[in-house]
Kinemage of the C-alpha trace (Angstrom):
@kinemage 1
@onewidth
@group {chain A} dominant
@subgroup {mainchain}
@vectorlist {calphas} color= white
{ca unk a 1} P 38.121 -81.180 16.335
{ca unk a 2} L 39.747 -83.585 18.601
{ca unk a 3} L 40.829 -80.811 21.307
{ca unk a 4} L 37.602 -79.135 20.825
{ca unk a 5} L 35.712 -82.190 21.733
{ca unk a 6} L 38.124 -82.313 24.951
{ca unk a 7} L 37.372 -78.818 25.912
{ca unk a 8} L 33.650 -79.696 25.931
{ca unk a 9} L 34.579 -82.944 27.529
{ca unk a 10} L 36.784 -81.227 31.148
{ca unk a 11} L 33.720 -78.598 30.713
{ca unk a 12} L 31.602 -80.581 31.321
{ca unk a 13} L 33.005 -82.531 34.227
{ca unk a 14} L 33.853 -79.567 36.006
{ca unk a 15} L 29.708 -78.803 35.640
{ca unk a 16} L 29.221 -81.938 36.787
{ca unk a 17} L 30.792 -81.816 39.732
{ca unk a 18} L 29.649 -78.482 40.442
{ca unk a 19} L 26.048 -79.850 40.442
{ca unk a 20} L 26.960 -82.979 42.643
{ca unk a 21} L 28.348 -80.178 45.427
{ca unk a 22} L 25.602 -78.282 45.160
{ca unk a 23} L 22.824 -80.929 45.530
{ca unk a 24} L 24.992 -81.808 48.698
{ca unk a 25} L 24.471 -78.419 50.046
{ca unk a 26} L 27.949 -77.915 50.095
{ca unk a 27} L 28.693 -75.922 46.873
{ca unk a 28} L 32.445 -75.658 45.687
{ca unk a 29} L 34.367 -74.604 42.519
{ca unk a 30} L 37.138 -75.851 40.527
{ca unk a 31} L 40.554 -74.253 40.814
{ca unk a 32} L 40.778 -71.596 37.504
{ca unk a 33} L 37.405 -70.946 37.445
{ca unk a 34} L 36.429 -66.983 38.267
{ca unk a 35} L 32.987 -68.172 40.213
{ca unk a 36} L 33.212 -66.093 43.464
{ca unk a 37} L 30.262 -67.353 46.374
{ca unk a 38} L 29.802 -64.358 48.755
{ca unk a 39} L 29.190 -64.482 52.489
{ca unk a 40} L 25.836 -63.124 51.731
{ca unk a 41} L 24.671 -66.505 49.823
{ca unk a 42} L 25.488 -64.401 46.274
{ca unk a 43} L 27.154 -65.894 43.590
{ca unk a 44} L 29.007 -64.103 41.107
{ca unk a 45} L 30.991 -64.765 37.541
{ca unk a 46} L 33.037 -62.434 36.224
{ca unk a 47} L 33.653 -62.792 32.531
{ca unk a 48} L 35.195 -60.527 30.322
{ca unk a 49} L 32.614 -58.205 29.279
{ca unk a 50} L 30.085 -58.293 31.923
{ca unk a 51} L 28.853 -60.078 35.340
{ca unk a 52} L 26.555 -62.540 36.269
{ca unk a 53} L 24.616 -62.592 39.657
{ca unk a 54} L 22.713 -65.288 41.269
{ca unk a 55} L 20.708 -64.696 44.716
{ca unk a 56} L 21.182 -67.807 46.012
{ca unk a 57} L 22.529 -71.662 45.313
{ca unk a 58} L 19.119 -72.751 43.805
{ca unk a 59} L 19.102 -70.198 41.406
{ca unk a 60} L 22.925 -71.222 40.308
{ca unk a 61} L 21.510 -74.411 39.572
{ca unk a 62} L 18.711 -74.031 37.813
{ca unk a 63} L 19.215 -70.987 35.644
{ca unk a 64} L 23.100 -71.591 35.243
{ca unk a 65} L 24.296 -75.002 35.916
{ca unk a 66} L 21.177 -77.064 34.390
{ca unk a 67} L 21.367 -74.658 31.357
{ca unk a 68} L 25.071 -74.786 30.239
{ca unk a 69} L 25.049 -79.000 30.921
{ca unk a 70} L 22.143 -79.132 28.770
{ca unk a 71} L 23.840 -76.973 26.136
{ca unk a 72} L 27.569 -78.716 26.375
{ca unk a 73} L 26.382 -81.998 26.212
{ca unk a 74} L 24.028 -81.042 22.938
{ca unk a 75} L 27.436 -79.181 21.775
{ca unk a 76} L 29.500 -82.440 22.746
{ca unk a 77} L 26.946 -84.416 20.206
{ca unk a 78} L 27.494 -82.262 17.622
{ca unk a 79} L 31.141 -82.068 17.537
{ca unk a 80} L 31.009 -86.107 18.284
{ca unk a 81} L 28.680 -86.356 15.241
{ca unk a 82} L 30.979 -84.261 13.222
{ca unk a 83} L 34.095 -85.773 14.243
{ca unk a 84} L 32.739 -89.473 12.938
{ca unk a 85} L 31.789 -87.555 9.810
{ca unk a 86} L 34.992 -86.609 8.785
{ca unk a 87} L 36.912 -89.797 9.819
{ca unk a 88} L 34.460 -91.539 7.477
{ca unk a 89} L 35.496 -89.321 4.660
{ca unk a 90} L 38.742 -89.655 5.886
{ca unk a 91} L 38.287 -93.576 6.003
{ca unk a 92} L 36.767 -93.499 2.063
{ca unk a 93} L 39.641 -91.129 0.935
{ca unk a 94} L 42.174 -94.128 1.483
{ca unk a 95} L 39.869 -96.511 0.035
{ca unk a 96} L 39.141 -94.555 -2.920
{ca unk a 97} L 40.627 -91.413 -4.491
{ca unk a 98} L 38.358 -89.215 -6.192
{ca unk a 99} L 38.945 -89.112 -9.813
{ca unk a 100} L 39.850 -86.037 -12.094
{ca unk a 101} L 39.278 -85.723 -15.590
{ca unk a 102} L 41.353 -82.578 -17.368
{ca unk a 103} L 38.742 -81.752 -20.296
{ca unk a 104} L 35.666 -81.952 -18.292
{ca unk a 105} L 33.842 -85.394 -17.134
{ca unk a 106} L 30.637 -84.183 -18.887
{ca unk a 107} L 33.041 -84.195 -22.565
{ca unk a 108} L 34.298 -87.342 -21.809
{ca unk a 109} L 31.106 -89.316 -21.290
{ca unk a 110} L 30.101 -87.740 -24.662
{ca unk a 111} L 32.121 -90.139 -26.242
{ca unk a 112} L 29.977 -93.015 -25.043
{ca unk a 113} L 26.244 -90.766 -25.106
{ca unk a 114} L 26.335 -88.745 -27.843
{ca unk a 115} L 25.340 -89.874 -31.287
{ca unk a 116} L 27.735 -87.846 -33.714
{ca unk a 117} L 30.732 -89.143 -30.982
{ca unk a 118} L 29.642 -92.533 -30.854
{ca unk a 119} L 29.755 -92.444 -35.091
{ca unk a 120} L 33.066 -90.247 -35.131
{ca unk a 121} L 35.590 -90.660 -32.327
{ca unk a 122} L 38.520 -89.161 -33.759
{ca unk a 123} L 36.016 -85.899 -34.052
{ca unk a 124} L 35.455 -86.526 -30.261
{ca unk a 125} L 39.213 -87.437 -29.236
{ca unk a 126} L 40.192 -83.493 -31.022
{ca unk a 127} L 37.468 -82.010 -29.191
{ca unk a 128} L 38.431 -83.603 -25.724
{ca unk a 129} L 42.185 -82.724 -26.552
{ca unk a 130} L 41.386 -79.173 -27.437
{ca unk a 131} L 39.700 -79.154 -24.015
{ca unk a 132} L 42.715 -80.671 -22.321
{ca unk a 133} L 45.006 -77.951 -23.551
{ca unk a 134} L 42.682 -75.506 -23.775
{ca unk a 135} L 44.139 -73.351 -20.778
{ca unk a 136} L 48.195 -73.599 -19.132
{ca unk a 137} L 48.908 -71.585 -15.919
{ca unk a 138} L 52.448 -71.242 -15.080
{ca unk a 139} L 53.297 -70.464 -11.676
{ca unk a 140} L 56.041 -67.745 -11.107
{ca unk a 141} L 59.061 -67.547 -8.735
{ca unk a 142} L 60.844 -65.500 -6.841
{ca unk a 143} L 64.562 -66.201 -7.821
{ca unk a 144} L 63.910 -65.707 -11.341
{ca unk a 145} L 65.097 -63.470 -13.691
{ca unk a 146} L 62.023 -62.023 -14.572
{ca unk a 147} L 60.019 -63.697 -12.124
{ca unk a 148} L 59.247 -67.101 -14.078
{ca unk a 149} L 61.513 -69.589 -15.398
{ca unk a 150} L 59.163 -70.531 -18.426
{ca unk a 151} L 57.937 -66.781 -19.321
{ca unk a 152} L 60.001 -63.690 -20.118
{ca unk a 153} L 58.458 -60.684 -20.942
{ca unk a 154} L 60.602 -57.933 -22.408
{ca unk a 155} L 59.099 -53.957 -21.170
{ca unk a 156} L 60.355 -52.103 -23.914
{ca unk a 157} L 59.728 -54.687 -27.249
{ca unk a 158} L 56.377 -55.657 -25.945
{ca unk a 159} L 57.238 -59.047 -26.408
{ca unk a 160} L 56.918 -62.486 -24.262
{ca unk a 161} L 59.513 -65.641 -25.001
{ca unk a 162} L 58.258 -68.929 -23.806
{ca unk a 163} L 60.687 -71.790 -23.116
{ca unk a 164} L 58.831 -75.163 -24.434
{ca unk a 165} L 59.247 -78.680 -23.236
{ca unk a 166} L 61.174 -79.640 -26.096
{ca unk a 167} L 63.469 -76.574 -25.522
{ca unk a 168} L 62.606 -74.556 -27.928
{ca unk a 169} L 62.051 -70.437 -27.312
{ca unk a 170} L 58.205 -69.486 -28.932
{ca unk a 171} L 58.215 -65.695 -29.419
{ca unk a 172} L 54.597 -64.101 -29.141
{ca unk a 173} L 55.295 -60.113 -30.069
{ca unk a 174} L 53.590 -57.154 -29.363
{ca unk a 175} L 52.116 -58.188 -26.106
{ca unk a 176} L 50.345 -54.942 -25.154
{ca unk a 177} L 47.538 -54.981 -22.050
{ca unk a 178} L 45.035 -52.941 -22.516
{ca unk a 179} L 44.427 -52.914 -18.430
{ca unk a 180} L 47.439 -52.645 -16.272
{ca unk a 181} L 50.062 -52.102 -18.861
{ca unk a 182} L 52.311 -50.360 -16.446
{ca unk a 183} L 51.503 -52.168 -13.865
{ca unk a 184} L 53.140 -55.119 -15.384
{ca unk a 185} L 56.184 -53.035 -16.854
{ca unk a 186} L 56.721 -51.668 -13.793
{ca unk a 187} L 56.916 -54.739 -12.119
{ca unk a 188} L 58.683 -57.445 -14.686
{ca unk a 189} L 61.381 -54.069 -14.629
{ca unk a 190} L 61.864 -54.045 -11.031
{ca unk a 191} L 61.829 -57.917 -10.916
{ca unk a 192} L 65.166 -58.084 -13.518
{ca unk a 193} L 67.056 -54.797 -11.861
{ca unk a 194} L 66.222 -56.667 -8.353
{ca unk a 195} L 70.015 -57.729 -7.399
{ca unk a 196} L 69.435 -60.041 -3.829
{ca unk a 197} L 65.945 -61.971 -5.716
{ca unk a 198} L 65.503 -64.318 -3.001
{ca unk a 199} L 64.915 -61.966 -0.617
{ca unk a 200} L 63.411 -58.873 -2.206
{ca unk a 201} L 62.240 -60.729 -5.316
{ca unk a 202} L 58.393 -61.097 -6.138
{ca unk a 203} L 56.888 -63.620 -8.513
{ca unk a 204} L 54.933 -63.153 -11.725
{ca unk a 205} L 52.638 -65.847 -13.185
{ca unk a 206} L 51.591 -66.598 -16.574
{ca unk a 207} L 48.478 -67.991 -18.333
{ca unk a 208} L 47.289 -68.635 -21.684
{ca unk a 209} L 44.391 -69.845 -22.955
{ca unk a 210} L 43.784 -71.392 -26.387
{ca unk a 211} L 40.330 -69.803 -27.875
{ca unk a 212} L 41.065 -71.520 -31.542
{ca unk a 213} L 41.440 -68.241 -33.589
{ca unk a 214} L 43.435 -66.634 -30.861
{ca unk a 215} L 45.060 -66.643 -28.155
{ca unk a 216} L 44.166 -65.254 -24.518
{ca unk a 217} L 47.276 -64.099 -22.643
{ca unk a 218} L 47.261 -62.892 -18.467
{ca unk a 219} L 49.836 -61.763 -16.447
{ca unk a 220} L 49.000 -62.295 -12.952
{ca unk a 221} L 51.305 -59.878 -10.453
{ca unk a 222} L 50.796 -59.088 -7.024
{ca unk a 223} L 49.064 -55.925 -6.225
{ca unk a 224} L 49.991 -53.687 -3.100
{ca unk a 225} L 47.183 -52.344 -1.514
{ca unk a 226} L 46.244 -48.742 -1.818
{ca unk a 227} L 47.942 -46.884 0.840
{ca unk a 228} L 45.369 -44.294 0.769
{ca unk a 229} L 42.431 -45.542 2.199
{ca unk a 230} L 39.252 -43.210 3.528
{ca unk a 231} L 38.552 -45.222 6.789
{ca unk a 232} L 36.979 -42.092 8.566
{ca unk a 233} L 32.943 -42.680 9.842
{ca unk a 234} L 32.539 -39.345 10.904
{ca unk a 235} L 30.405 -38.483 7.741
{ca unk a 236} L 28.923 -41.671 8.011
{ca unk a 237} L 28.201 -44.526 6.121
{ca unk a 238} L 26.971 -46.400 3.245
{ca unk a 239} L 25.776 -49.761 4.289
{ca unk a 240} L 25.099 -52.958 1.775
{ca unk a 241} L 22.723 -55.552 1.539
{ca unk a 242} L 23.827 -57.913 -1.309
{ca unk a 243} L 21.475 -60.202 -2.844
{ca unk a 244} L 21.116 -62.293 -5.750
{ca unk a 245} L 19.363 -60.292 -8.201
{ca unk a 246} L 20.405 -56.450 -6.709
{ca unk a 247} L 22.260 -54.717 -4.665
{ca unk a 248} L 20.572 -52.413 -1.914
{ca unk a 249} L 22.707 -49.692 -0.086
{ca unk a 250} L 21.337 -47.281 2.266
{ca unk a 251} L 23.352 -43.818 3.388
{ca unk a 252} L 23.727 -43.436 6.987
{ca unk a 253} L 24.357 -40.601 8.886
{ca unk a 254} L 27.331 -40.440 11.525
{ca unk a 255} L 24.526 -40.493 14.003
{ca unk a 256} L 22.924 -43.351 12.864
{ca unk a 257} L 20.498 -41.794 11.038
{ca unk a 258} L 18.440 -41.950 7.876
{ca unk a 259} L 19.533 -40.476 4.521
{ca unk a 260} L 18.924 -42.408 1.152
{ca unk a 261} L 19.183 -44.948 0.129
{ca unk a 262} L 18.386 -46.997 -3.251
{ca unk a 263} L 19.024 -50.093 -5.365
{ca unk a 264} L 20.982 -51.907 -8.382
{ca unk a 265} L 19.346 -54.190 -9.905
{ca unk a 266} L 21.186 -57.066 -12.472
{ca unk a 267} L 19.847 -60.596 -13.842
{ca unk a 268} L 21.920 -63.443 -13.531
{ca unk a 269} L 19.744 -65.909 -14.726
{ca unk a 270} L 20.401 -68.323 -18.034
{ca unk a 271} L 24.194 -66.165 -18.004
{ca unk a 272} L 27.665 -67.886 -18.136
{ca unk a 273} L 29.974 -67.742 -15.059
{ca unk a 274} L 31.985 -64.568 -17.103
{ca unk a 275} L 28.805 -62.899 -17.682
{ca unk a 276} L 28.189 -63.103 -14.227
{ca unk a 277} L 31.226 -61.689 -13.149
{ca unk a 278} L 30.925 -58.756 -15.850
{ca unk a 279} L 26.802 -57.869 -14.554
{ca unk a 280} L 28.461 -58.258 -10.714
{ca unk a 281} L 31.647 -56.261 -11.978
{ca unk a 282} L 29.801 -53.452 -13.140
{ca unk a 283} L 27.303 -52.944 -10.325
{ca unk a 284} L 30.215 -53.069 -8.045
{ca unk a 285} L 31.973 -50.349 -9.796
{ca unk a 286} L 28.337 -48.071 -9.545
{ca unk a 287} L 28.114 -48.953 -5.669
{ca unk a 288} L 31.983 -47.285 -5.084
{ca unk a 289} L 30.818 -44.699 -7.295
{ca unk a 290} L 27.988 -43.530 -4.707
{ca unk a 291} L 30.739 -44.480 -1.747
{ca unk a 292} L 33.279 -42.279 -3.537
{ca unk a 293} L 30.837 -39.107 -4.546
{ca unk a 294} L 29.186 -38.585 -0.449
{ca unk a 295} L 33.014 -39.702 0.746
{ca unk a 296} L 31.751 -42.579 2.690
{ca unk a 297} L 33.097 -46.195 3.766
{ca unk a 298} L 31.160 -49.330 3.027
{ca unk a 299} L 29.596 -51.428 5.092
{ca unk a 300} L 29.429 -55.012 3.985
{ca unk a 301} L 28.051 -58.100 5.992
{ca unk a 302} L 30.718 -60.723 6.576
{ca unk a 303} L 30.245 -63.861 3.765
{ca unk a 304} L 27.044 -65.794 4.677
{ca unk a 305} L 26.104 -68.911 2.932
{ca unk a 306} L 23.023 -69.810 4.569
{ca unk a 307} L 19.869 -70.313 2.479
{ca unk a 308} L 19.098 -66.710 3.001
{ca unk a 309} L 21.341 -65.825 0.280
{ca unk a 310} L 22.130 -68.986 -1.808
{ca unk a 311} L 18.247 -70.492 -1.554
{ca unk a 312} L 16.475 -71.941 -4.243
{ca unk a 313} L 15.778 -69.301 -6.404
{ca unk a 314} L 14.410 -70.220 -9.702
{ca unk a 315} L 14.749 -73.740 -10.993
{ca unk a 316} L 16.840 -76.976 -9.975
{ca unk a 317} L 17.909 -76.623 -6.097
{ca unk a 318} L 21.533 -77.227 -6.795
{ca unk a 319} L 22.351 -76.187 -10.041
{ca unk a 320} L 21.020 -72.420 -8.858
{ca unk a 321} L 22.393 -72.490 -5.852
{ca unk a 322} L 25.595 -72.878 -6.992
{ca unk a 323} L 24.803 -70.064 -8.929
{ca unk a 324} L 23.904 -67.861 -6.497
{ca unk a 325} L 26.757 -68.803 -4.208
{ca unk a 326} L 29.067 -67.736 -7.045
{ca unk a 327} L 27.555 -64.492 -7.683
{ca unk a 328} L 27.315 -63.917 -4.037
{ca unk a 329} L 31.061 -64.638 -3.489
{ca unk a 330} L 31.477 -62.258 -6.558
{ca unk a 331} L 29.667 -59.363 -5.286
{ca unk a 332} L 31.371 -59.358 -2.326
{ca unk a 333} L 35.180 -59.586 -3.974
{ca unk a 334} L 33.788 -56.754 -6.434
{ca unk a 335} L 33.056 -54.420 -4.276
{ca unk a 336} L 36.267 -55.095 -2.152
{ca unk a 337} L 38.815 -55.172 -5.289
{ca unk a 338} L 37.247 -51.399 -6.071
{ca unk a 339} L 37.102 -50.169 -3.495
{ca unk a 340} L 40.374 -50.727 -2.587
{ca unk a 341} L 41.164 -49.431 -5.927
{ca unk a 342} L 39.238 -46.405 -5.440
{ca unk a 343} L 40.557 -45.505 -1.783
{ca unk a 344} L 37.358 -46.854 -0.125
{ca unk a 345} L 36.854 -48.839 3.111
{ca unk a 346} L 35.418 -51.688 3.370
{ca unk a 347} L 33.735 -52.741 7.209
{ca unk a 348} L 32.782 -55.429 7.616
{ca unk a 349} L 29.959 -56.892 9.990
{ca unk a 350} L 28.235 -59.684 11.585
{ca unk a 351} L 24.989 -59.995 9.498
{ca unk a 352} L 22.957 -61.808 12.126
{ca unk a 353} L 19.609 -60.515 12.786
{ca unk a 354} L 20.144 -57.634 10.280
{ca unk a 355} L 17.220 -58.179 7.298
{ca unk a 356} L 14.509 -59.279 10.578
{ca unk a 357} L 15.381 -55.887 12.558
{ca unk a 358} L 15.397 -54.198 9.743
{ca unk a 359} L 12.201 -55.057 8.427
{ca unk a 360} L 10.371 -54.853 11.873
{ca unk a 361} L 11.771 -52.067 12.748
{ca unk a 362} L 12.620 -49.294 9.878
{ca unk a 363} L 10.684 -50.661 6.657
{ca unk a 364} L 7.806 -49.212 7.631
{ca unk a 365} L 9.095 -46.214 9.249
{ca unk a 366} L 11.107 -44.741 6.159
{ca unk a 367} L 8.561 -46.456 3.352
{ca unk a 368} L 11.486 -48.273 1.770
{ca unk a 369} L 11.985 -51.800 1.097
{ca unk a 370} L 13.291 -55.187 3.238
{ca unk a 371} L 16.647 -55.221 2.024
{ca unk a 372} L 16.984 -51.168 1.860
{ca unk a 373} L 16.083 -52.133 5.864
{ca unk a 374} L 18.718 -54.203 6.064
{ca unk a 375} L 21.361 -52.128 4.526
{ca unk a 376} L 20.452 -49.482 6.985
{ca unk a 377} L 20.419 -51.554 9.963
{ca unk a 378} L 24.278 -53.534 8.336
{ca unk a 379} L 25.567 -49.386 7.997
{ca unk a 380} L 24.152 -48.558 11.898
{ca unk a 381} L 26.047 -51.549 12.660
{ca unk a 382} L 29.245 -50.881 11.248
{ca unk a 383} L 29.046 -47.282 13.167
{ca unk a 384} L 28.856 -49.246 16.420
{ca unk a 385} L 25.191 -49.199 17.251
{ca unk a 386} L 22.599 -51.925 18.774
{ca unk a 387} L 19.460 -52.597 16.995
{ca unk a 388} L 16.966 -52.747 20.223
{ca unk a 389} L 13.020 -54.123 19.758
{ca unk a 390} L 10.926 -50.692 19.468
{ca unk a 391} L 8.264 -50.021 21.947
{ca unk a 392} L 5.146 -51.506 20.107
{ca unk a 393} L 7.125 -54.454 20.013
{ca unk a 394} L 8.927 -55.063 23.449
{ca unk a 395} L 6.007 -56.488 25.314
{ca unk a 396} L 6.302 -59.427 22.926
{ca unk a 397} L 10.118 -60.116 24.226
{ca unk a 398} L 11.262 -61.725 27.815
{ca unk a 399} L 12.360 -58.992 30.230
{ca unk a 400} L 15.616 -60.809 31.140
{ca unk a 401} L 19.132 -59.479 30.706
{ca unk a 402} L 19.286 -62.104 27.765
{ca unk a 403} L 21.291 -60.441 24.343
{ca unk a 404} L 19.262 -58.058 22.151
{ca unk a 405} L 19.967 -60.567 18.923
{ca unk a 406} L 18.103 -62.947 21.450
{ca unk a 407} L 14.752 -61.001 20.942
{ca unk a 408} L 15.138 -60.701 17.302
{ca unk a 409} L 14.703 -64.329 17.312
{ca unk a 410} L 11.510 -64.327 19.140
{ca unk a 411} L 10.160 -61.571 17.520
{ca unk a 412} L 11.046 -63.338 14.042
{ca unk a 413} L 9.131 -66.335 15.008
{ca unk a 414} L 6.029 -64.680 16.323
{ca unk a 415} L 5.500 -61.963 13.201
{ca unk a 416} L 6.074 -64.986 11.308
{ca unk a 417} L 4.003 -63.458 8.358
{ca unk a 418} L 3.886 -62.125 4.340
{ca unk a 419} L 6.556 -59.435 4.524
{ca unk a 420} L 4.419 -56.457 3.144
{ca unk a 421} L 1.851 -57.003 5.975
{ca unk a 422} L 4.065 -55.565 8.156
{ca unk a 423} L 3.830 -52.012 6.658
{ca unk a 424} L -0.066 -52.213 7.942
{ca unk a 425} L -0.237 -54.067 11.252
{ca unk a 426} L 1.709 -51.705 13.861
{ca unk a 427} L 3.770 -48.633 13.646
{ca unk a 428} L 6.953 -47.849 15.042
{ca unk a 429} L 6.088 -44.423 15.328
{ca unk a 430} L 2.985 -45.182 17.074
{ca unk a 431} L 3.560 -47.579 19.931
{ca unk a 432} L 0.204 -47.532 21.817
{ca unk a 433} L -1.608 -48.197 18.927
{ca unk a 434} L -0.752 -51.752 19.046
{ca unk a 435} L -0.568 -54.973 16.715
{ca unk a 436} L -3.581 -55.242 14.475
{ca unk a 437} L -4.613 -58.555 14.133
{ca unk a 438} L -7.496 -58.121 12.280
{ca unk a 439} L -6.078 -55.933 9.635
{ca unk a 440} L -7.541 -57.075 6.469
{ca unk a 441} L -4.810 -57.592 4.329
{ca unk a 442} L -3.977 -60.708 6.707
{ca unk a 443} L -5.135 -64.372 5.673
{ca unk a 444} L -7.538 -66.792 8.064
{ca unk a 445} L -4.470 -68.555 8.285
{ca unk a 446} L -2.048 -65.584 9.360
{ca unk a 447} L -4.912 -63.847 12.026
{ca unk a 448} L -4.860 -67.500 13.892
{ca unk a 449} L -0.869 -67.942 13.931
{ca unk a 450} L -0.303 -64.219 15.092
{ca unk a 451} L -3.080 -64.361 17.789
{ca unk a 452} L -1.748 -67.284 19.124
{ca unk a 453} L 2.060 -66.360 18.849
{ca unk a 454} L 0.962 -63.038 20.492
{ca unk a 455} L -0.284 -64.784 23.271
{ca unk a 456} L 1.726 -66.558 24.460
């Protein structure tokens, strides 16, 4: 944060003293810098994937040098503001470490809030210690025999020997997995015949988890990735809009074009964190499914937290947005873990911009819905093309050389409306046609705020 902030800092200085020479009438760049002032009065800036031309010194300073002060010094406040932040956590941290309670903090303040706990504290204290040692993950290492010095897990009698604290060898038999059975034999096998194990050797991890009448038990081995992976575009795609109650993929052809495209739905609401990863689990499976059938890779936005996808939902604010970060993070991993399994590719893309261009732009034009739109416009992406403002629409943008994301933005805040409006008050298809302001379907309220955002 700290050289960041100095970055910003010498940036600013050298714009600083850019501005002073130029207000003198005498302008003059720092040494390193790739500004280039022509005999001709032209000022140029190469950069690394385009140029940037200014006529003449009062253009420099206006359009370049006023604008990038004015954004390094707001960029120097936040990085100040963010840096004080975190040396105040950093300052609480030594004054007070955060406590953890193994068992669960809501259990233990049961013993002190709940009526039956407050009568009967022993039946509290079994509960809380059943909570305690409900779960035990044991770590693996390399160097070991079979990969962990507590665990040993013979391939051919199914059975796993644990070493207790008190020395004593606890024999659970007949082991069996009903996933990844070989998996594991394969690798607890090559793990004991390994001869130079600090080198060559891999780890293998343990859990168990206490569930009263019986016992959970996970072996947790490292899994190469599939070496036969279908990264090839040149059918096309299938591109992925992930939200918190479906999935919507679209099917994209190699020329950026239109196919299908469809949705799967799933609840997560009132469900357990497992349930949610079986519901998530089993979409994800149906989405490589499609993916594997028209031999396509996936295209997948890049993992966005913003209030877009983790909002308030349904209910308390935090509680469900927790929720819906979880799933979110879920789908995502899903999808990834089979596909990988499955020989699929995953892409993955910037998301910015993608669910407004999509539903100004293509929602309308093939009937389908928002985040069908999106999917599309996250698979044209992913095939390496630029979502530009159609013709009906361009008028509404600034003509300047400024990025096409750029006039998203504007375009978001002017059409600033009910998202099925949209399919009545312009078409794509039919650019001299024109916005409809007056369509019916469009409140007092929305006619006034599209006039005037229209406008201007």
């Amino acid at each position: 944060m700290k050289k960041k902030l100095k970055t910003e800092r010498t940036k600013l200085t050298k714009l600083g003293k850019m501005k002073e020479s130029c207000i003198k009438g005498n302008l003059r760049f720092p040494k390193n810098t790739n500004f280039v002032l022509h005999k001709s009065g032209i000022i140029s800036l190469e950069l690394k994937n385009r140029s940037l031309i200014w006529m003449n010194s009062y253009l420099f300073e206006h359009r370049y040098l006023d604008v990038e002060w004015k954004r390094t010094k707001a960029k120097i406040g936040r990085l100040t503001h963010r840096l004080d932040r975190l040396e105040q956590k950093k300052t609480k941290l030594k004054e007070h470490i955060p406590s953890a309670v193994f068992g669960g903090k809501k259990l233990f303040k049961q013993q002190f809030t709940k009526e039956e706990f407050i009568k009967d504290h022993e039946a509290w204290r079994k509960l809380f210690l059943a909570a305690r040692n409900k779960e035990m993950i044991i770590s693996g290492r390399k160097d070991a025999g079979s990969g962990n010095f507590v665990f040993h897990y013979n391939p051919m009698t199914k059975e796993l020997h644990m070493n207790s604290i008190t020395g004593k060898v606890v024999t659970f038999p007949e082991v069996i997995f009903p996933y990844g059975q070989e998996m594991v034999d394969k690798t607890v096998t090559d793990q004991i015949q390994c001869k130079n194990k600090k080198e060559y050797g891999k780890p293998i991890s343990w859990s168990i988890e206490d569930h009263g009448e019986y016992y959970i038990i996970k072996c947790l081995v490292e899994v190469e990735s599939n070496p036969y992976i279908h990264f090839s575009t040149s059918d096309g795609v299938i591109g992925v809009d992930c939200n918190y109650h479906h999935i919507a993929w679209t099917d994209v052809s190699k020329d950026g074009n239109f196919l299908e495209s469809g949705k799967l739905s799933f609840s997560i609401e009132d469900k357990t964190s497992g349930q949610i990863t079986k519901i998530i689990e089993a979409e994800a499976i149906a989405l490589v499914d499609i993916a594997v059938r028209k031999k396509k890779p996936i295209v997948l936005e890049k993992l966005d937290t913003t209030l877009s996808k983790t909002g308030d939902r349904y209910g308390n604010k935090k509680a469900n947005r927790m929720k819906s970060m979880f799933a979110y993070r879920k789908m995502i991993q899903a999808i990834k873990s089979r596909a990988d399994k499955m020989g699929v590719a995953v892409i993955e893309v910037n998301p910015a911009f993608t669910s407004v261009s999509g539903k100004l732009k293509y929602m309308r034009k093939f009937g389908i819905s928002i985040h069908q739109a999106a999917a599309f416009t996250i698979g044209r992406r992913g095939l390496g093309y630029k979502e530009k403002a159609p013709k009906v629409l361009k008028k509404y943008v600034p003509k300047d050389a400024s990025h096409h994301w750029k006039h998203w933005s504007i375009l978001d805040k002017k059409f600033s409306v009910r998202t099925h409006i949209l399919y009545y008050i312009f078409n794509v298809n039919q650019p001299y046609q024109g916005i409809d302001v007056f369509h019916p379907s469009l409140s007092g309220e929305e006619k006034h705020q599209l006039i005037k955002a229209l406008s201007q």
